[in-house]
C-alpha positions in Angstrom: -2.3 14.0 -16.9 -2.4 14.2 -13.2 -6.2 13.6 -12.5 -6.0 10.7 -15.3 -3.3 9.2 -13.2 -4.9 9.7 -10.0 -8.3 8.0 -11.4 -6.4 5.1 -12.8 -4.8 4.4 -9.1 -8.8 4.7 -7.6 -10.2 2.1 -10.1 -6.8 -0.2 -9.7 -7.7 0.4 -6.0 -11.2 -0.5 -6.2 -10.5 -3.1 -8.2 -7.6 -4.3 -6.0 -8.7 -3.6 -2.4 -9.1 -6.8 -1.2 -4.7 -8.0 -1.9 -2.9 -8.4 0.7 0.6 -7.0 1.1 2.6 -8.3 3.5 6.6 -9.2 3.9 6.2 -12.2 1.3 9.0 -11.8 -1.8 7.8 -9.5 -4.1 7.6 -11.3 -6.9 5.4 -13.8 -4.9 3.1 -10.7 -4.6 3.4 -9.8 -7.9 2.3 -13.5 -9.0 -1.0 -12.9 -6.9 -2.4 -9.8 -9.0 -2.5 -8.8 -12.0 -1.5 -5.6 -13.8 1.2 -3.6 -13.0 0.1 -1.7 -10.1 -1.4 -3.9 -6.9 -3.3 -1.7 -4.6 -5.0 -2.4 -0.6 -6.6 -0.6 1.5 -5.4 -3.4 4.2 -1.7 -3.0 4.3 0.1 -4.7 6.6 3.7 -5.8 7.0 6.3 -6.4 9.9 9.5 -4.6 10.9 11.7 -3.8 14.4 10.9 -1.0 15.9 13.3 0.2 18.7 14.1 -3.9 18.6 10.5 -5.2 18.8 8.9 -6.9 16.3 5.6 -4.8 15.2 3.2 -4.8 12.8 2.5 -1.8 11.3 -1.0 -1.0 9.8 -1.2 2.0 7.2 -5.1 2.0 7.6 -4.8 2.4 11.3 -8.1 4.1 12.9 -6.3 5.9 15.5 -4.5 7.8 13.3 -4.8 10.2 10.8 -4.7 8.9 7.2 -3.2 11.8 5.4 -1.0 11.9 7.5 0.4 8.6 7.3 -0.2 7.1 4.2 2.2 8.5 2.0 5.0 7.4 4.0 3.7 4.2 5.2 2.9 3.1 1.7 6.5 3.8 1.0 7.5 1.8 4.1 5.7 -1.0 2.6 7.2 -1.0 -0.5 10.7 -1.0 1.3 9.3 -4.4 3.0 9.1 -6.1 -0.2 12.4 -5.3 -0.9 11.7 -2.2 -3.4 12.5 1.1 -3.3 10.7 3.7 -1.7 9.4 5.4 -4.9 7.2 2.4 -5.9 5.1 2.7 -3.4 2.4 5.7 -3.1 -0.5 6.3 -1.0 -3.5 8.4 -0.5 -6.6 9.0 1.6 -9.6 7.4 0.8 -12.9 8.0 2.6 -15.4 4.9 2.4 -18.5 4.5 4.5 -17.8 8.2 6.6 -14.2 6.9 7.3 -10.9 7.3 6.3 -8.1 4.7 4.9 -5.0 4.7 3.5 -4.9 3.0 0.1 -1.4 1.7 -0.9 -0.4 1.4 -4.6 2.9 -0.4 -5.0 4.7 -0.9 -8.8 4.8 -4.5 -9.5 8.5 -5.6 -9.9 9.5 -7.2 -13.0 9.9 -11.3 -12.1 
């Protein structure tokens, strides 16, 4: 069940890769996509850090992806205003390189 749900979340990725999640209402992200599950490999979103604005990258080069991307994918989803469990991430190595691929649940609008 697992591996079935792991391959589901690479295809949705593949599919995917290209939507954009930022800070924008959920539901406006939602609208965007289709499916229930919107994945990126270009995550992006903006928060305060230590009381400065930053943007915070979950594919960032210089560092490691498995180590990040769980957590970051969950940070992403707390962005939109969702809890931390509807987002997940994993590694993904494409062209020799590796990037974080967020999945985030899709609320219901």
């Amino acid at each position: 069940m697992m591996k079935l749900i792991i391959a589901a979340a690479v295809l949705v990725a593949i599919a995917y890769g290209q939507v954009q999640i930022d800070n924008r209402d959920a539901c406006q992200v939602a609208r965007s996509t289709s499916g229930n599950v919107m994945c990126s490999r270009s995550v992006t979103f903006r928060v305060s850090i230590d009381g400065q604005q930053t943007t915070v990258r979950c594919s960032d080069p210089s560092a490691q992806a498995t180590d990040r991307c769980p957590g970051c994918c969950q940070a992403a989803a707390i962005a939109l205003g969702l809890p931390a469990s509807a987002g997940s991430g994993f590694a993904s190595t494409t062209g020799g390189s590796s990037q974080c691929v967020c999945c985030i649940q899709k609320p219901r609008c």
